[in-house]
Backbone bond lengths (Angstrom), bond angles and torsions (degrees), N, CA, C in turn:
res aa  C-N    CA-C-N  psi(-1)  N-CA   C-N-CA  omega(-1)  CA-C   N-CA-C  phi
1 X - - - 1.444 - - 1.531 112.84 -
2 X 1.618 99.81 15.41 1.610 89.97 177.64 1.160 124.51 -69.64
3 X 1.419 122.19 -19.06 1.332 155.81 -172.98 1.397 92.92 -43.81
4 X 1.663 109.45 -82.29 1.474 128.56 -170.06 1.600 107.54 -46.81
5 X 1.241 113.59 -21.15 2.039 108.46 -165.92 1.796 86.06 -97.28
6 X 0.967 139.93 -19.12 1.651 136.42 -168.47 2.055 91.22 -94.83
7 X 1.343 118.71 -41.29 1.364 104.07 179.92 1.580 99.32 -100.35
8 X 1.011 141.76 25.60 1.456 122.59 135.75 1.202 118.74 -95.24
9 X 1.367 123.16 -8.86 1.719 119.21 175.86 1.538 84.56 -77.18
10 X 0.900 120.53 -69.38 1.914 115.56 179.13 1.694 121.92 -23.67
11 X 1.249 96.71 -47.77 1.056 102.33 178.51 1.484 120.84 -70.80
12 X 1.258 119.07 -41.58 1.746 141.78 -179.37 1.349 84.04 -64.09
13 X 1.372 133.67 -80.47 1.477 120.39 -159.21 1.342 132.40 -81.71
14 X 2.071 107.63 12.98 1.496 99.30 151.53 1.919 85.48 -84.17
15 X 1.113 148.08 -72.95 1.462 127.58 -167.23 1.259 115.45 1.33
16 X 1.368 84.20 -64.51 2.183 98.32 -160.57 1.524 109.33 -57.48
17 X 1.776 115.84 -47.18 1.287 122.38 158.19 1.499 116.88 -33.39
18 X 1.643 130.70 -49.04 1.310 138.65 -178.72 1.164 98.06 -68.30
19 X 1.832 148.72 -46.44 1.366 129.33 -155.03 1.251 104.36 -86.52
20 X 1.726 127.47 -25.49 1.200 131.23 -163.66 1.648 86.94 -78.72
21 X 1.193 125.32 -59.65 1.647 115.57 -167.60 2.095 101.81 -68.77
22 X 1.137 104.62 2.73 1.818 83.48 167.71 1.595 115.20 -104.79
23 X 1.735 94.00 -1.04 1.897 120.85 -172.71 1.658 94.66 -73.54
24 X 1.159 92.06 -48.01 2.146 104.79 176.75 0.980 103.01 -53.08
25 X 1.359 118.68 -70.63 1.756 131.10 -151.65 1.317 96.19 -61.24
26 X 1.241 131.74 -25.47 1.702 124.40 -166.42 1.455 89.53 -110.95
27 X 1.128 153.03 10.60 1.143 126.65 147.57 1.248 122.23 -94.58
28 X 1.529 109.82 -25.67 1.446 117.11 -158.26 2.057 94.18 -77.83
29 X 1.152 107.22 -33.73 1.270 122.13 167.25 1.581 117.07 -37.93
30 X 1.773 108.22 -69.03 1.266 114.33 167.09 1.422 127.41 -45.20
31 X 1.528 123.39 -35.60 1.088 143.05 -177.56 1.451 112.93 -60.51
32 X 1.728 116.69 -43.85 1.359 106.74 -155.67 1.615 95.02 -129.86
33 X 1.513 116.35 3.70 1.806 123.12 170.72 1.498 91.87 -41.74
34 X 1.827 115.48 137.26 1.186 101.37 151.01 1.733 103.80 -92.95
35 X 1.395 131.37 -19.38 1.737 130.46 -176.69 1.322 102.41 -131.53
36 X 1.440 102.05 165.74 1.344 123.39 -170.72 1.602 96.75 -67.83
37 X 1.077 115.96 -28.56 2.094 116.02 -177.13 1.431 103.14 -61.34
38 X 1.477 100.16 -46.63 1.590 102.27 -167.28 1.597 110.84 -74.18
39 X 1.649 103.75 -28.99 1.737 99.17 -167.06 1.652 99.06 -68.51
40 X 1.507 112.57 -43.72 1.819 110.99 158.59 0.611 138.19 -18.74
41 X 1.838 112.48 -76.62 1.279 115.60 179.02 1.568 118.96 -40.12
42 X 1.763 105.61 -63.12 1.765 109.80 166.45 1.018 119.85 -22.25
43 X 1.209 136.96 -63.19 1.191 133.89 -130.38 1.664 105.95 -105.83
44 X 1.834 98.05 -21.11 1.918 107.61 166.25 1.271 103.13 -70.00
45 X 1.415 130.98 -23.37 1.184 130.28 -159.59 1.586 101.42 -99.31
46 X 1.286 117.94 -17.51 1.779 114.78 164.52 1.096 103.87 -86.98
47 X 1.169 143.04 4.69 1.733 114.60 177.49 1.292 109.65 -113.07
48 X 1.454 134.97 47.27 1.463 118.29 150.74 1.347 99.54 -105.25
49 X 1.581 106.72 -21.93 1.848 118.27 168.26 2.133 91.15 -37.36
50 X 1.441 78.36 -86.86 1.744 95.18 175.40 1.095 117.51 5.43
51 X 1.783 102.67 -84.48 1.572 114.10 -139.36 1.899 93.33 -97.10
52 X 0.902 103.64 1.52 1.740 106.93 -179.45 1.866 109.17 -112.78
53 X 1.414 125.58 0.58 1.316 151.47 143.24 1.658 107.07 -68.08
54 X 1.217 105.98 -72.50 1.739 92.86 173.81 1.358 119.37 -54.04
55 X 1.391 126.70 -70.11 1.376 131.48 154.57 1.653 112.51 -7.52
56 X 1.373 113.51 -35.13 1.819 105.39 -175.45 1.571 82.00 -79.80
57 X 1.392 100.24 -65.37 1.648 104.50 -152.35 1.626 116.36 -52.18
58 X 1.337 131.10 -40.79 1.119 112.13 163.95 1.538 122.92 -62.99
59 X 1.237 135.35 -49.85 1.538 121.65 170.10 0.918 107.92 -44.87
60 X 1.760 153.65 -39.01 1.128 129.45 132.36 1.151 119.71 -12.65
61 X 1.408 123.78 -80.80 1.282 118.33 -165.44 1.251 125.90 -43.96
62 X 1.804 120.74 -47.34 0.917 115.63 165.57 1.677 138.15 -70.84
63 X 1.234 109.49 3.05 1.193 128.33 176.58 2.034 108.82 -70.13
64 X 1.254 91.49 -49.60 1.223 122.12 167.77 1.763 119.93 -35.94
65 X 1.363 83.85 -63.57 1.634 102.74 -173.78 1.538 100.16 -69.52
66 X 1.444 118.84 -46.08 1.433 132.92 176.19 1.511 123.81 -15.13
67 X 1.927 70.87 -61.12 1.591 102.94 -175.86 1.394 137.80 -68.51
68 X 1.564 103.27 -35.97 2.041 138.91 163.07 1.242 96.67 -58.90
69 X 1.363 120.20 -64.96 1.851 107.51 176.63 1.396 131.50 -68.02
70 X 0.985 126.17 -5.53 1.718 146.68 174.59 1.098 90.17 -85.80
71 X 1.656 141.79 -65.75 1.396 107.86 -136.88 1.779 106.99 -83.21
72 X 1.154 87.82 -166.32 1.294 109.37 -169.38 1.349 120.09 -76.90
């Protein structure tokens, strides 16, 4: 089952790759909003990045754990 603990770290750190690029998108947002509508809109528009980045990374995670209790 070592298999499964090497592709959930894979898996977790495309996640982590996804939260760090929605970490950008919401700042770079803040940075150059000229109104509070617009800094909104941005920032509704980074979180399916977001919440579908965690979503990888924990099934990772649990892939992980899957894998630590399987083996041998």
């Amino acid at each position: 089952m070592e298999f499964l603990i090497y592709v959930g770290a894979g898996i977790s750190l495309i996640g982590i790759v996804g939260i760090i690029l929605s970490v950008i998108q919401v700042r770079r947002a803040k940075a150059t909003a000229k109104d509070d509508d617009e800094l909104k809109a941005r920032i509704q528009a980074a979180m399916p990045l977001n919440l579908g980045s965690f979503f990888v990374s924990v099934i990772g995670l649990m892939c992980v754990v899957v894998g630590v209790i399987l083996a041998p």
